[in-house]
C-alpha positions as CSV (number, residue, x, y, z in Angstrom):
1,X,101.4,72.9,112.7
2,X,100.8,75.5,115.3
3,X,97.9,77.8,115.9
4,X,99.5,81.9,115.2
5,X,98.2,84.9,114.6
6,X,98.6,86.5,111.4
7,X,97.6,89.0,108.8
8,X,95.6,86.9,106.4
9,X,95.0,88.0,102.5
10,X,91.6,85.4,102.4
11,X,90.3,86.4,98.9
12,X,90.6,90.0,96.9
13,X,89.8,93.5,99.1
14,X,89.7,91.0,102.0
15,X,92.2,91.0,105.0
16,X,91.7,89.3,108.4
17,X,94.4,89.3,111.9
18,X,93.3,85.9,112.8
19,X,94.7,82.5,114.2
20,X,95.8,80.6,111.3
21,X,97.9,77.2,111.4
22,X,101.2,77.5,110.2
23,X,104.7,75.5,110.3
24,X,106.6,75.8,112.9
25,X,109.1,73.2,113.9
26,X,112.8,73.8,113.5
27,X,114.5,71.4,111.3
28,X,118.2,70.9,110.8
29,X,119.6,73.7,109.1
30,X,117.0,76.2,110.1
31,X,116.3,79.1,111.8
32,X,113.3,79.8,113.9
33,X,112.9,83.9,113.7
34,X,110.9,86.1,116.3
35,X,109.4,88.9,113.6
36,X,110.2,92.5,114.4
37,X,109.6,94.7,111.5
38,X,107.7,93.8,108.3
39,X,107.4,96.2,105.6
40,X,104.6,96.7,103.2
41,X,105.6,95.7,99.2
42,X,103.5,96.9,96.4
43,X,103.4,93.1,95.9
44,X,101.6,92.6,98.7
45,X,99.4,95.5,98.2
46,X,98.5,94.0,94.7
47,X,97.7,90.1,95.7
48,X,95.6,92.8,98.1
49,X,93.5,94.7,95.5
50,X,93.7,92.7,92.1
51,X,94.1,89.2,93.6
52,X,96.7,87.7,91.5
53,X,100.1,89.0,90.1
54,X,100.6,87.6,86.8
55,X,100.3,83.7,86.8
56,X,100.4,83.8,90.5
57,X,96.1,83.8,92.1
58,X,95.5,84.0,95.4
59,X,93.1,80.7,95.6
60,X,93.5,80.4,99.4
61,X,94.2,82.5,102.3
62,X,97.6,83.5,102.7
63,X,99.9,85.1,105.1
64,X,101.3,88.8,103.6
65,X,104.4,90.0,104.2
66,X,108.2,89.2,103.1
67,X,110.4,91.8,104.0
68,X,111.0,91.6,107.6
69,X,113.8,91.5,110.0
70,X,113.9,90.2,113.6
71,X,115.8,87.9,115.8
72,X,117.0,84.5,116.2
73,X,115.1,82.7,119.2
74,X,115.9,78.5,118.1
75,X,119.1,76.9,116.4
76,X,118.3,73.7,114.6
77,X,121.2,71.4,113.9
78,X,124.0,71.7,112.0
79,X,123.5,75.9,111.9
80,X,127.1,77.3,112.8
81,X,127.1,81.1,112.2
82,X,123.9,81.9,113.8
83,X,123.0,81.8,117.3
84,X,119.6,82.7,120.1
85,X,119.8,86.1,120.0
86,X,121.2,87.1,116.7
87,X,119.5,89.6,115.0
88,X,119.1,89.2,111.4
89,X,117.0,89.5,108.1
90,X,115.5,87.1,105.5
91,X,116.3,86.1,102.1
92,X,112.6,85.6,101.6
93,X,113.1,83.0,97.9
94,X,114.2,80.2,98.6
95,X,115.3,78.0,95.0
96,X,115.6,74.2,95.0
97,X,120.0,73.9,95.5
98,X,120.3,71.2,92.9
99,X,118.1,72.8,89.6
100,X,120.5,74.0,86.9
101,X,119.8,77.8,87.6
102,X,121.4,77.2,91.2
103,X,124.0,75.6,90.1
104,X,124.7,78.7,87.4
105,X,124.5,81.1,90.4
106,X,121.4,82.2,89.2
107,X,118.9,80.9,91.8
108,X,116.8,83.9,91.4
109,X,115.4,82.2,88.2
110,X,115.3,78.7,89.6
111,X,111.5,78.2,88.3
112,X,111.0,76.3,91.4
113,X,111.6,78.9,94.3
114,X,109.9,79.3,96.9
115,X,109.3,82.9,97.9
116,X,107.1,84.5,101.0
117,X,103.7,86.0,100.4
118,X,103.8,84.8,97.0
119,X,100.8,81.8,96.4
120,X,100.5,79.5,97.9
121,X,103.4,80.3,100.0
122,X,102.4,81.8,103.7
123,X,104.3,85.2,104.2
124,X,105.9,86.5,107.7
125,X,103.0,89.0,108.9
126,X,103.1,87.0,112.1
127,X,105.0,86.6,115.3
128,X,107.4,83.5,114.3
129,X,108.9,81.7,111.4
130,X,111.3,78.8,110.4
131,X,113.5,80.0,107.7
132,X,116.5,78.0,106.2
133,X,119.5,79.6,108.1
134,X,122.2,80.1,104.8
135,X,119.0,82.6,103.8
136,X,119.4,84.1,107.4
137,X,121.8,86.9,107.6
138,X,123.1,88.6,110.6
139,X,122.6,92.5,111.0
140,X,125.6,94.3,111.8
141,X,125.0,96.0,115.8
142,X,124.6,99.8,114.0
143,X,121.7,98.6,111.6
144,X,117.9,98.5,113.0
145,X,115.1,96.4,112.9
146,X,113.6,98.5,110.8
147,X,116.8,99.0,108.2
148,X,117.2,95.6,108.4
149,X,113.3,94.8,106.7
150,X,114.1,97.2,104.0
151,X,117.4,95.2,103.2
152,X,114.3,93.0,100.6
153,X,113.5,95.9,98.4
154,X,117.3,97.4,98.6
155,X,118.7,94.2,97.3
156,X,116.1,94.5,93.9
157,X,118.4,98.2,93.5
158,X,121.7,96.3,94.2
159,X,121.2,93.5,91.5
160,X,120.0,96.4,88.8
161,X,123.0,98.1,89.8
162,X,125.1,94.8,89.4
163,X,123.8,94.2,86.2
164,X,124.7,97.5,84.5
165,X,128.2,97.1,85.3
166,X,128.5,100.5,86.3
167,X,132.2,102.5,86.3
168,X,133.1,105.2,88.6
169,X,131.9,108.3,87.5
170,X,128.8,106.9,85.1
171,X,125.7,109.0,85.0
172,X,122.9,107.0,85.6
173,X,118.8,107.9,84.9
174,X,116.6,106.4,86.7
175,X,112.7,106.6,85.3
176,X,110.6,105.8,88.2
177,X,110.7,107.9,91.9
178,X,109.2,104.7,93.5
179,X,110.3,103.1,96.2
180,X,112.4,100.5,94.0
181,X,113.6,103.7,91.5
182,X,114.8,105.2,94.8
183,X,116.6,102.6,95.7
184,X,118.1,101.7,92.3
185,X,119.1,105.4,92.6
186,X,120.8,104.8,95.9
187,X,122.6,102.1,94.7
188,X,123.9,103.4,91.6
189,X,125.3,106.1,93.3
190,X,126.8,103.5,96.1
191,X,128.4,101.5,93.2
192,X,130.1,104.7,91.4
193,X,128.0,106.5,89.7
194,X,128.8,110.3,90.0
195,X,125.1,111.1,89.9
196,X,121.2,109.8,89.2
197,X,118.8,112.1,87.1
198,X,115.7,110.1,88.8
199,X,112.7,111.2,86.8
200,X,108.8,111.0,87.7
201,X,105.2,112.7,87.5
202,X,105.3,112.7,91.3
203,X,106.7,115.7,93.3
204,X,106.5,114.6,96.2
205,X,108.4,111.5,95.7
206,X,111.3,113.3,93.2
207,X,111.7,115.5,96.8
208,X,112.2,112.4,98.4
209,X,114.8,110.7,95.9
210,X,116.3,114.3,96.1
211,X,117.4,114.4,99.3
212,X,120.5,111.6,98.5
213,X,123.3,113.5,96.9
214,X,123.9,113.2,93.7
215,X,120.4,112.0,92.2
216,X,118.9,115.3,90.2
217,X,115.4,115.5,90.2
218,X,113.2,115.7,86.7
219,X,109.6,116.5,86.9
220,X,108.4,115.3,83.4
221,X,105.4,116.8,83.8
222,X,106.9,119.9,83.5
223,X,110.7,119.2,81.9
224,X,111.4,117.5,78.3
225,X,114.0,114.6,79.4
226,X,115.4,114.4,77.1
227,X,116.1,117.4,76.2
228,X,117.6,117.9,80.1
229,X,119.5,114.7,80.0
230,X,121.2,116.4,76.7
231,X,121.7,119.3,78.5
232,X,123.2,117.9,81.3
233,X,125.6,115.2,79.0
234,X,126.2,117.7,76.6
235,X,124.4,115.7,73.9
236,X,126.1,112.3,74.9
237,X,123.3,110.7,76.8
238,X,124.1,108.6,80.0
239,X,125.8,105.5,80.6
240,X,122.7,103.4,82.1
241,X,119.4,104.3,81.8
242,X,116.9,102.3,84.7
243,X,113.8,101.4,83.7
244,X,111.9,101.1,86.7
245,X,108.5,102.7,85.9
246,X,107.0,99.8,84.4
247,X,105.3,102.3,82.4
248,X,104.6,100.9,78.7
249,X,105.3,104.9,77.7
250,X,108.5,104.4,79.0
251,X,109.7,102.1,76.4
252,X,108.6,104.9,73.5
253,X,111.4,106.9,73.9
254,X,113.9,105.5,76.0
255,X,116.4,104.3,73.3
256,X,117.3,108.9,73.2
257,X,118.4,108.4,76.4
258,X,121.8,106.0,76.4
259,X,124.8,107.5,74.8
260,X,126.4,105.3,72.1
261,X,127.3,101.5,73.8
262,X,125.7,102.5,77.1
263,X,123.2,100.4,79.5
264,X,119.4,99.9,79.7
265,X,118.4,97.6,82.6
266,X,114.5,96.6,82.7
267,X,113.6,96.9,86.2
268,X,109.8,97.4,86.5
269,X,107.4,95.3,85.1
270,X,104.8,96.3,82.3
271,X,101.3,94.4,82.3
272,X,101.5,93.7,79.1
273,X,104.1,92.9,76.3
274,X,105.7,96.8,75.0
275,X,107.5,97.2,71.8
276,X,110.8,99.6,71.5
277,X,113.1,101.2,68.9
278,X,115.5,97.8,67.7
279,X,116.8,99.9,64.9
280,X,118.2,103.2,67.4
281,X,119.0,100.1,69.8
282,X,121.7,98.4,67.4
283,X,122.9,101.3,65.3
284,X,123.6,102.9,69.3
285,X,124.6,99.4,70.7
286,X,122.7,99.5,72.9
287,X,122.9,96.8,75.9
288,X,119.9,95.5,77.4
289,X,120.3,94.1,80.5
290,X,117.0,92.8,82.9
291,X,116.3,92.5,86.9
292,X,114.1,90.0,88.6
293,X,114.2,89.8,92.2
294,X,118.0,89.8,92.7
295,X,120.6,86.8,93.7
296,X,124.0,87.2,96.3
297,X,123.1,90.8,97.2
298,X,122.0,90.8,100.7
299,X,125.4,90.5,102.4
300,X,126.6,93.4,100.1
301,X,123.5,95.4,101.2
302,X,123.6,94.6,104.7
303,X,127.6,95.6,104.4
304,X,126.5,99.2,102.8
305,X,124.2,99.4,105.8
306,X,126.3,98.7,108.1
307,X,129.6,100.8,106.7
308,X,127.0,104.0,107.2
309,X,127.4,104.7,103.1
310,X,123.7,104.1,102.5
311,X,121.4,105.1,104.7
312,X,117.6,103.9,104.1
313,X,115.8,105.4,107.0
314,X,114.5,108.8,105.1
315,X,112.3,106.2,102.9
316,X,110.5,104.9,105.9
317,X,107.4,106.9,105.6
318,X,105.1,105.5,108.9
319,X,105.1,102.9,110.8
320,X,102.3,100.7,112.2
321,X,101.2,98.1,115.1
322,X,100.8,94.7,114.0
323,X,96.9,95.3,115.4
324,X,96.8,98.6,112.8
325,X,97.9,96.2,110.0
326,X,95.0,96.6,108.0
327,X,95.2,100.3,108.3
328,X,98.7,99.8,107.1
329,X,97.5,97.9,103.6
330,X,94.6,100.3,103.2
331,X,97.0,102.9,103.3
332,X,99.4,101.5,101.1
333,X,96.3,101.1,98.6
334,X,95.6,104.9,98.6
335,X,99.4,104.9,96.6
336,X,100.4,108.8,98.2
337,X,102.3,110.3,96.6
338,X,104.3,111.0,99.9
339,X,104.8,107.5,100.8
340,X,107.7,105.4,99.9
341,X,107.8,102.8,102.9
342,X,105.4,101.7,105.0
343,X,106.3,99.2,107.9
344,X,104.7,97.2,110.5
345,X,106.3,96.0,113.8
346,X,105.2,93.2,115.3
347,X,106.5,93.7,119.3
């Protein structure tokens, strides 16, 4: 164990930057990173103000932070397509490689994983970690640090997008102008979808979304959607509806929104259970797909990135000092309306 500095979560409202022992030895197969650019997730901000997410309590202090990018300072043995100076970013789950949901490709589900910032696992809100090198993935020269840290919450929009199976020219509505509906909306339109009716309360955050062509704004404080989506299908409805809200009111009326056999992929996350419309569901055939975390996306999104088709950097809404990281989480907490990402670099 070695003696870091670090942003520590030690109880609920309470943050500390403070030496803290963490692991630091480089084992075979594993990377040892020099941390660059961390964003702020909601996730974080939660264990922040409530203290637990679900079944996961913060009982001890923990290290925040696990979407970050930086570069490679030590090799341990038997790493071959990473070297010192690579600069990269982090799968931040790691599953156990032999359970059965591995083995099935699906090690997103492996009940067992390991994932940053999530208890009692320390995050990377500090200079240095070891990570497992095949979760270590090399950023192409034209991609920044601070592209690179938002590769996490990009790859949540690139499994959702996955999922739907979408076909070139779908329309796609997205319920949800957050950072994650943003970036479901990017990808969509990155995987063929000829455009994205992202809707939202928010103004502010429908301006953002709106500045990617082809996503059409819907203030539904203002407009029926579903009367504009039938507008704008001519009564068909779309081909994938995204649920990424995680609003229970969301569930009320979604089933008017698919046309007949299209897509509805369950993206945010309610508090509590939600009931919806089976009947309209089967009589429409409707498929219901669902997203957690995501699994094999990060070399797609980094290759996106990289090919200049997506471009993340309009979502990066300030960026703080690693000393300013409290500031950073207290301004995350205040949830503007203006604010999509927040990051923190370290150097």
């Amino acid at each position: 164990m070695t003696k870091v500095r670090a942003l520590v979560l030690e109880r609920q409202h309470e943050l500390a930057l403070r030496d803290i022992d963490l692991p630091l030895e480089t084992g075979a197969g594993q990377v040892k990173i020099k941390i660059h650019t961390v964003g702020v997730c909601g996730s974080d901000v939660h264990y922040y103000t409530h203290g637990k997410i679900g079944p996961f309590v913060v009982n001890a202090p923990m290290v925040l932070g696990h979407e970050a990018a930086g570069t490679v300072v030590e090799v341990g043995s038997g790493v071959r397509h990473l070297k010192v100076g690579d600069r990269v970013c982090m799968e931040p789950g790691i599953p156990d490689p032999n359970s059965k949901a591995s083995r099935l490709g699906m090690y997103n589900i492996d009940p067992a994983v390991s994932f940053w910032a999530t208890p009692p696992v320390h995050g990377v809100l500090t200079p240095e970690v070891v990570h497992p090198a095949n979760y270590t993935f090399k950023l192409p020269d034209n991609v920044s640090f601070a592209e690179g840290a938002m590769v996490e919450p990009f790859a949540v929009g690139m499994q959702a997008a996955s999922k739907a199976k979408i076909a070139p020219g779908d329309t796609a509505i997205v319920l949800g102008a957050g950072p994650i509906g943003t970036m479901v909306a990017i990808a969509a339109l990155a995987g063929g979808c000829a455009r994205a009716i992202v809707a939202d309360l928010a103004q502010p955050k429908l301006d953002i979304a709106a500045q990617y062509q082809g996503v059409i704004p819907v203030n539904i404080r203002e407009t029926n959607l579903i009367e504009e989506v039938g507008q704008l299908t001519d009564g068909w409805g779309a081909d994938v509806v995204f649920e990424c809200s995680g609003s229970p009111k969301a569930w009320e009326t979604i089933m008017a929104l698919p046309r007949p056999g299209g897509v509805i992929v369950a993206v945010g996350l309610p508090v509590n259970p939600v009931g919806f419309d089976v009947s309209t569901a089967t009589t429409k055939e409707i498929r219901i797909e669902t997203v957690f975390r995501y699994a094999h996306q990060y070399e797609r999104s980094i290759a996106l990135l990289g090919s200049g088709r997506v471009d993340l950097k309009p979502l990066i809404s300030e960026t703080f000092k690693f000393e300013d990281s409290i500031k950073a989480f207290d301004r995350a907490a205040e949830a503007r309306p203006s604010d999509v990402k927040l990051q923190i670099v370290m150097e």
